[in-house]
C-alpha positions in Angstrom: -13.2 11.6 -39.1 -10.7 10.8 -36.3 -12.0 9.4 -32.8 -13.0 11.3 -30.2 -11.3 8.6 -27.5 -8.3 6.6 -27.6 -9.7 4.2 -25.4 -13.5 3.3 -24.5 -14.1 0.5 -21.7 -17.4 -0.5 -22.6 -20.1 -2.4 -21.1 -18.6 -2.7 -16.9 -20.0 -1.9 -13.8 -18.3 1.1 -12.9 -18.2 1.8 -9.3 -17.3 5.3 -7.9 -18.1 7.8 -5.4 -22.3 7.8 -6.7 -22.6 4.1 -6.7 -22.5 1.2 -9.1 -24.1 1.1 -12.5 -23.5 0.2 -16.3 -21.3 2.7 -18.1 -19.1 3.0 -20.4 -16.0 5.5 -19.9 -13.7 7.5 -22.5 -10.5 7.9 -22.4 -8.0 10.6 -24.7 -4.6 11.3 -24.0 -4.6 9.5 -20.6 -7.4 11.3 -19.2 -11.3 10.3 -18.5 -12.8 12.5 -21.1 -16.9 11.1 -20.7 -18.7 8.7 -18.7 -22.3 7.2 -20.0 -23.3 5.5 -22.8 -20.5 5.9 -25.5 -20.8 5.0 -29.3 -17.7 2.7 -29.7 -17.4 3.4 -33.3 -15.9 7.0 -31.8 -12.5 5.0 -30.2 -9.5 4.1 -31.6 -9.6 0.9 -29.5 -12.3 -0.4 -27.2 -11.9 -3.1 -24.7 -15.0 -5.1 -23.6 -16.0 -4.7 -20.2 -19.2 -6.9 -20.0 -19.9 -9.1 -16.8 -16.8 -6.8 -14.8 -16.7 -3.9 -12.4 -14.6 -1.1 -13.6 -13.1 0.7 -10.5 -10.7 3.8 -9.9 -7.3 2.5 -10.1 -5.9 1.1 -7.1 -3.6 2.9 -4.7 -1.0 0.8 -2.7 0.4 3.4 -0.2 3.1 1.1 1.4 5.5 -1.2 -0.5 9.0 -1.6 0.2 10.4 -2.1 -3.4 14.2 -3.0 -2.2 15.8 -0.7 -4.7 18.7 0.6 -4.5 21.4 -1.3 -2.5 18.6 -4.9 -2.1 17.6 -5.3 -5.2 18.6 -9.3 -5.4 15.0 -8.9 -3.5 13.4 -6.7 -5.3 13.7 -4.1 -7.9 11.5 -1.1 -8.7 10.6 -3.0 -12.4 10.1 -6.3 -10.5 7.9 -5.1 -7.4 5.6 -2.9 -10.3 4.8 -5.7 -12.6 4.2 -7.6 -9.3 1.7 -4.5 -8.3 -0.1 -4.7 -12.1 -0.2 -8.4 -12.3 -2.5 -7.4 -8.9 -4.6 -4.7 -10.2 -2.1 -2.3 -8.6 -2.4 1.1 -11.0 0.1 3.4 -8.4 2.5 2.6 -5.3 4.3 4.7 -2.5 7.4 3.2 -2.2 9.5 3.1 1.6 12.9 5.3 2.3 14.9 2.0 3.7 16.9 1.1 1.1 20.5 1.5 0.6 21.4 4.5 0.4 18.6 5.6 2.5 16.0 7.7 0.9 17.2 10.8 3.3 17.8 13.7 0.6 16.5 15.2 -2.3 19.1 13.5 -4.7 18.5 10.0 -3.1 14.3 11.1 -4.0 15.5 12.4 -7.6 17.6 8.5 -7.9 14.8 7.0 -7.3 12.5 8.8 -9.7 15.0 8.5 -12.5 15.1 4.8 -11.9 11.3 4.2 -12.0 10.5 6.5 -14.7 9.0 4.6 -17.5 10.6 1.4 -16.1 8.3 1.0 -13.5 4.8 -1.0 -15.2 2.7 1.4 -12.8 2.6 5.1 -11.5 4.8 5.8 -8.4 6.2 8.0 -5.4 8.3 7.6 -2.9 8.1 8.2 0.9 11.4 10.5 2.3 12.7 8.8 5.4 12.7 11.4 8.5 16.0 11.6 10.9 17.6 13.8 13.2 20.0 14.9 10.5 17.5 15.9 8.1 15.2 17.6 10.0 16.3 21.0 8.8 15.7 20.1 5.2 12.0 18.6 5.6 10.0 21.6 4.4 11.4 21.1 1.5 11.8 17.2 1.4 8.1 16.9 2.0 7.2 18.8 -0.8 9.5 17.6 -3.9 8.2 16.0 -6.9 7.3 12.4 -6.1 7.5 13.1 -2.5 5.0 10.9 -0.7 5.7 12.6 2.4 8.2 11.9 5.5 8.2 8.2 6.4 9.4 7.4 10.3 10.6 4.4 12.1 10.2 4.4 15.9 10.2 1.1 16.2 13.2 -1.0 14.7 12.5 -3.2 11.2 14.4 -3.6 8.1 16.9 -0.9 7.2 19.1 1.5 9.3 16.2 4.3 9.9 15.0 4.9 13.7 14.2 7.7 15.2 13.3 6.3 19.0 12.7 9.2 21.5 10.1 11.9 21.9 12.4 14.9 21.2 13.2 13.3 17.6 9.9 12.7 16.8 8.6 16.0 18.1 11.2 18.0 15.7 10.4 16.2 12.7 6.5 16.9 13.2 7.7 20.6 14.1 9.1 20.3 10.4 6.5 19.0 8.4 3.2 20.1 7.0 2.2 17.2 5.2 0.8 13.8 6.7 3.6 12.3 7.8 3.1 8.4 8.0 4.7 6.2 11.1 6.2 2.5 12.0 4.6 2.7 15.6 6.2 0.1 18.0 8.0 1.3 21.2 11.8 0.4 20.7 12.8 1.2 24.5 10.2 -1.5 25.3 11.2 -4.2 22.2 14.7 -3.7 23.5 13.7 -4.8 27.4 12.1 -7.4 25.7 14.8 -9.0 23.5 14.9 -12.3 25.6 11.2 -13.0 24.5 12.5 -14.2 21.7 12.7 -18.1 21.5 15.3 -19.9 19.2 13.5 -21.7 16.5 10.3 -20.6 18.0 8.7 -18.1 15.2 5.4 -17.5 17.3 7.2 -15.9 20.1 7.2 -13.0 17.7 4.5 -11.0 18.6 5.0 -12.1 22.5 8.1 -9.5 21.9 6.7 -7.6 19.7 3.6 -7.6 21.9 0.8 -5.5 22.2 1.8 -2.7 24.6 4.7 -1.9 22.6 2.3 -1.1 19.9 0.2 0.7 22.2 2.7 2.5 24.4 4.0 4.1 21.0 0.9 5.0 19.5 0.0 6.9 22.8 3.2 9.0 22.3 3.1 9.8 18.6 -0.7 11.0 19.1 0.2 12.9 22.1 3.4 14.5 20.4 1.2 15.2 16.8 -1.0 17.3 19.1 1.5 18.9 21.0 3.3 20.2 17.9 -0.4 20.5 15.6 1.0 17.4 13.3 -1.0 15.3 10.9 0.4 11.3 11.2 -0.4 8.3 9.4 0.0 5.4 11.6 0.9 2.1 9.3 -0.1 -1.6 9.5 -2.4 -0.9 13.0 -2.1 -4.3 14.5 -3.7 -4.5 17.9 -6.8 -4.3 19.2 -6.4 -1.8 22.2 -5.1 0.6 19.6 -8.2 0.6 17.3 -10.1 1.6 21.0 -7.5 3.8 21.8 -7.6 5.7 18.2 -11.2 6.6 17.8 -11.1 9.7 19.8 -7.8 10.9 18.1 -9.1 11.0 14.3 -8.5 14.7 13.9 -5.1 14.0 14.3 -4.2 10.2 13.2 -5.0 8.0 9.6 -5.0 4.7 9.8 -3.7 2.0 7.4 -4.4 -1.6 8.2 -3.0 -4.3 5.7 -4.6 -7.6 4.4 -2.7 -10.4 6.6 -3.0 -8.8 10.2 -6.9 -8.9 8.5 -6.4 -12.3 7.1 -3.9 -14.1 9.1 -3.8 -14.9 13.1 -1.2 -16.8 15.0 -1.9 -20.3 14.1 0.0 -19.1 11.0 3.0 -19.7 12.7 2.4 -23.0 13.3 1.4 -23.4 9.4 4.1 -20.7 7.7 6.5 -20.9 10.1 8.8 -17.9 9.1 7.3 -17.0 6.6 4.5 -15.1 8.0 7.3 -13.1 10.3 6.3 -9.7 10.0 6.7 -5.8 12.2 4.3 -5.5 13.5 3.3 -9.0 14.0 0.3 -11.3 13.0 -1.2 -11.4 16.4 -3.9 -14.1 18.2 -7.6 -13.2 16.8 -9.3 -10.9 19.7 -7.0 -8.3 17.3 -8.1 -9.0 13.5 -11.5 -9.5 15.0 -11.7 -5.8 16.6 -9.6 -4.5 13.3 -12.6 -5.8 11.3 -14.8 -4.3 13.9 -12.7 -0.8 13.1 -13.1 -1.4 9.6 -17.0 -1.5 9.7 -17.2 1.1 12.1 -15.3 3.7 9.5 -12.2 4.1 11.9 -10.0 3.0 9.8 -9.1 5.1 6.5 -7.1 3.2 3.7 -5.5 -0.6 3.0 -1.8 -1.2 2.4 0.0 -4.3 1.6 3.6 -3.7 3.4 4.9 -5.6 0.6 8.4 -6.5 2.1 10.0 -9.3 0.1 12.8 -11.6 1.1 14.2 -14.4 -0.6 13.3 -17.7 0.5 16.3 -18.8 1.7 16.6 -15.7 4.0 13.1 -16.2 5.5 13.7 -20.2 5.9 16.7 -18.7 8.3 16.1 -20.2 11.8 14.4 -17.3 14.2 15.0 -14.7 15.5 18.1 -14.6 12.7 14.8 -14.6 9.8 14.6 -11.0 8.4 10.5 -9.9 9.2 8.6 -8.9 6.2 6.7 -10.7 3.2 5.4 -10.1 -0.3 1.4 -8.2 -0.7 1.6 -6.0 -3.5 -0.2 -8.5 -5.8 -2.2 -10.2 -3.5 -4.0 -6.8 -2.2 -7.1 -7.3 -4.4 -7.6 -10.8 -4.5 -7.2 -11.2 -0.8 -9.8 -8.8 -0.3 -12.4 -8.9 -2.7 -12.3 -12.5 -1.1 -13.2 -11.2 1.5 -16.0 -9.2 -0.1 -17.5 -12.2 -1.6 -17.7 -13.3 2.0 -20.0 -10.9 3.4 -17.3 -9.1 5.3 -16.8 -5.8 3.3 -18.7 -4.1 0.8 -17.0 -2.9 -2.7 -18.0 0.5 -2.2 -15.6 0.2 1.1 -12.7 -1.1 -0.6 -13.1 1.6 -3.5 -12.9 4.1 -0.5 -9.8 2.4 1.5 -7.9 1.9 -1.8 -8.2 4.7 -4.1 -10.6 7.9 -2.4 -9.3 7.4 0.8 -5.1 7.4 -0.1 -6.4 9.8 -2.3 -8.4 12.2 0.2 -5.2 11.7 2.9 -2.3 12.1 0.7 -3.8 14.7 -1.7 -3.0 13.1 -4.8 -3.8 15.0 -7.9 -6.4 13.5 -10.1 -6.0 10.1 -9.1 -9.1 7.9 -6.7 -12.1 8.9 -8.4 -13.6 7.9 -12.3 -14.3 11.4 -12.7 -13.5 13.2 -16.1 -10.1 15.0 -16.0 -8.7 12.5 -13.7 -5.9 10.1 -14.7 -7.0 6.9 -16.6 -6.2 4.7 -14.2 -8.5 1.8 -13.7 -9.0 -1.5 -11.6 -10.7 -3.8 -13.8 -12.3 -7.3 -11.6 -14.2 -9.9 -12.4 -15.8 -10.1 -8.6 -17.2 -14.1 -9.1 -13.8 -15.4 -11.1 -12.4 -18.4 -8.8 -8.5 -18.9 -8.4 -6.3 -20.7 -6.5 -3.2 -18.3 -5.2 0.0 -19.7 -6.4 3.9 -19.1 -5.6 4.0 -19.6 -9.3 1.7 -16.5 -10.2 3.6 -14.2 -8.3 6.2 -12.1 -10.2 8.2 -10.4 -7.2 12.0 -11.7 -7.2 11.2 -13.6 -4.0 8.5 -15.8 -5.9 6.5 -16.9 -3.1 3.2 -15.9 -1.0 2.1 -16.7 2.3 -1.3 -17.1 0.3 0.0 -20.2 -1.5 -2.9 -22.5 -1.9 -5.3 -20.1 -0.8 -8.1 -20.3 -2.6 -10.3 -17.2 -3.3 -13.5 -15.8 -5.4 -12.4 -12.1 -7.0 -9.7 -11.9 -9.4 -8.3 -8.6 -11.1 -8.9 -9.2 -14.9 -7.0 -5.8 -15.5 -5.2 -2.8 -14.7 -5.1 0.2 -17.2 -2.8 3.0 -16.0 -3.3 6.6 -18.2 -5.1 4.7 -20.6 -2.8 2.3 -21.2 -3.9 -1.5 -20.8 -0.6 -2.5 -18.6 -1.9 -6.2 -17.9 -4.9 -7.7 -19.1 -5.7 -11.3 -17.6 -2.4 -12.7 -16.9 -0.5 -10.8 -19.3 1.5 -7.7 -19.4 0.0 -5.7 -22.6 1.7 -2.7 -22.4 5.6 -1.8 -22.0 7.0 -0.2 -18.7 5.7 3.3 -18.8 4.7 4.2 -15.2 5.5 8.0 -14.1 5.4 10.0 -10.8 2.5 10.8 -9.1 1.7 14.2 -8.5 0.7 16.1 -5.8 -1.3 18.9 -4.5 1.1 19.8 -2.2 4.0 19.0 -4.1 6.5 22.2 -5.6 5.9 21.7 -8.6 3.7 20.3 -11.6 
């Protein structure tokens, strides 16, 4: 008699959308096919689950994989196995590369690249400009298509869209969620001589709270004027958690580990290395993000993974390039902060797999839920590690998280059934695929 799954996780916690509790789930041909108490004589393989917690595969809406035109950085291969050596099942990967990811062949590049190279499941954000703007219906809506990605504030890359009128003709455009750098260029450009030579922590005195604010106030403004969804990424300041709560019918939020993790005495520590847009900022602002984040204001987690080579980053500021590696570190760093009281797991389910799910309108991915994509987060939520440069498998090879040690380790991360890495190891050749969409043009 041949088996009724190809795959059975037996024995975990599973924790979805109706709680936590002891099941087994069946997989077949990629899909969850039953949930409950499964005989395991019925699967091909089964892989013991006892003493973990099983959750929906983990969504990583916003990692800048390099590829093409910076891959001595990062490639799409490199910054995926870093995502499954993390417990990272899919990615949305930034426009800013080189070409820029502007048109529906530079979209239809980048899927041929990353199918079945990439280790994990995969789409890519469409960068929004005045010179596109014409073509976004249709942009929005390709295969793969995350959505339309916007800069109006200046980072890495050649994409900025600064003023009002360019902003408000892309949200004319677009009918998806359309997901936003928010820092006020006009302002970061008055404030170019706030910069201090050799002096890292004047980074977010430039890059300083206002400007953040000041461009939040317009996009929100602008997304009502035109009846626009926006995603606003990395929220780093305080005033625009306050500022945000009455504006939720218009306005996601993302907020990422380090502006969570890390304050400004990092600068002190990390030097460069903790350089990021929008910056790590003094702790009145991570306090009142974690305040937003137990209040239910703020919607998913992303890691702005944005790797540079060391020798880049050890560049003398203002000359360092802004940006540092997160894809891998995602889980750990928070289910750390689980095991410290300061977020529940059913929380982290819902800002890493329901919620990109719920504002992105994935098709069956974020949920265990039969007919949905095997794709599974597998954690061992008491397993102690020590973060190392030496674990992580970007190019760039280093962390800001070095030394760090933390309680919450992803044991394993199973994409479409397949075990892709399994404590430590890659287990299953490079087979990641695009996500799909239920706004997308096709199937």
């Amino acid at each position: 008699m041949s088996a009724a799954f190809d795959l059975i996780l037996k024995g975990g916690t599973v924790v979805n959308q109706d709680g936590e509790g002891l099941r087994d789930v069946g997989i077949r041909d990629g899909r969850i096919v039953e949930i409950g108490s499964l005989d395991a004589s019925r699967a091909g393989e089964v892989i013991d689950c006892t003493g973990l917690h099983v959750l929906p595969g983990v969504m990583d809406t916003q990692v800048h994989f390099r590829e093409p035109g910076l891959d001595h950085k990062e490639d799409l291969e490199s910054g995926s196995r870093a995502a499954v050596m993390g417990g990272v099942t899919s990615v949305f990967e930034m426009p800013n590369t080189n070409p820029l990811t502007t048109s529906e062949a530079a979209l239809a590049d980048k899927v041929k690249r990353g199918h079945h190279r990439m280790h994990c499941d995969f789409a890519f954000w469409v960068g929004g400009t005045r010179e596109n703007v014409k073509d976004i219906p249709d942009l929005e809506r390709l295969p793969a298509a995350a959505g339309i990605k916007v800069f109006m504030g200046s980072s890495t890359g050649d994409l900025l869209v600064e003023d009002d009128q360019g902003v408000r003709d892309i949200l004319s455009a677009t009918r998806r969620r359309a997901a936003f750098h928010s820092e006020d260029e006009f302002r970061l450009r008055d404030r170019q001589g706030e910069r201090v030579e050799n002096d890292p922590s004047s980074h977010p005195i430039w890059r300083d709270e206002i400007a953040a604010l000041q461009c939040t106030e317009r996009l929100v403004r602008i997304a009502r004027e035109v009846s626009a969804k926006v995603h606003i990424l990395h929220l780093s300041t305080a005033e625009e958690v306050d500022f945000l709560i009455p504006h939720k019918d218009v306005a996601s939020i993302e907020v990422t580990p380090h502006h969570l993790t890390l304050t400004d005495e990092a600068y002190h520590r990390l030097g460069t290395l903790v350089q990021m847009n929008p910056p790590v900022r003094e702790p009145r602002h991570s306090e009142r993000l974690w305040w937003g984040l137990e209040q239910g204001i703020l919607d998913i987690f992303g890691s702005d993974h944005a790797p540079h080579l060391l020798e880049e980053k050890q560049q003398p500021y203002p000359k360092s390039p802004s940006g540092m590696t997160g894809v891998q570190t995602l889980v750990p760093i928070m289910l750390d902060h689980i095991n410290a009281g300061r977020l529940s797991l059913a929380r982290f389910v819902d800002m890493t797999s329901a919620g990109p799910a719920r504002l992105f309108q994935t098709a069956r991915k974020g949920r265990i839920a039969v007919g949905y994509d095997a794709d599974f987060t597998v954690v061992d939520l008491k397993r102690k590690e020590t973060i190392r440069n030496e674990w992580i498998a970007s190019k760039c090879g280093w962390t800001p998280y070095d030394g760090k040690e933390v309680t919450g380790w992803p044991v394993g991360t199973i994409v479409r059934g397949k075990q892709v890495m399994w404590d430590g190891d890659l287990a299953t050749p490079s087979q990641g695929e695009a996500v799909v969409f239920q706004d997308g043009l096709k199937r």
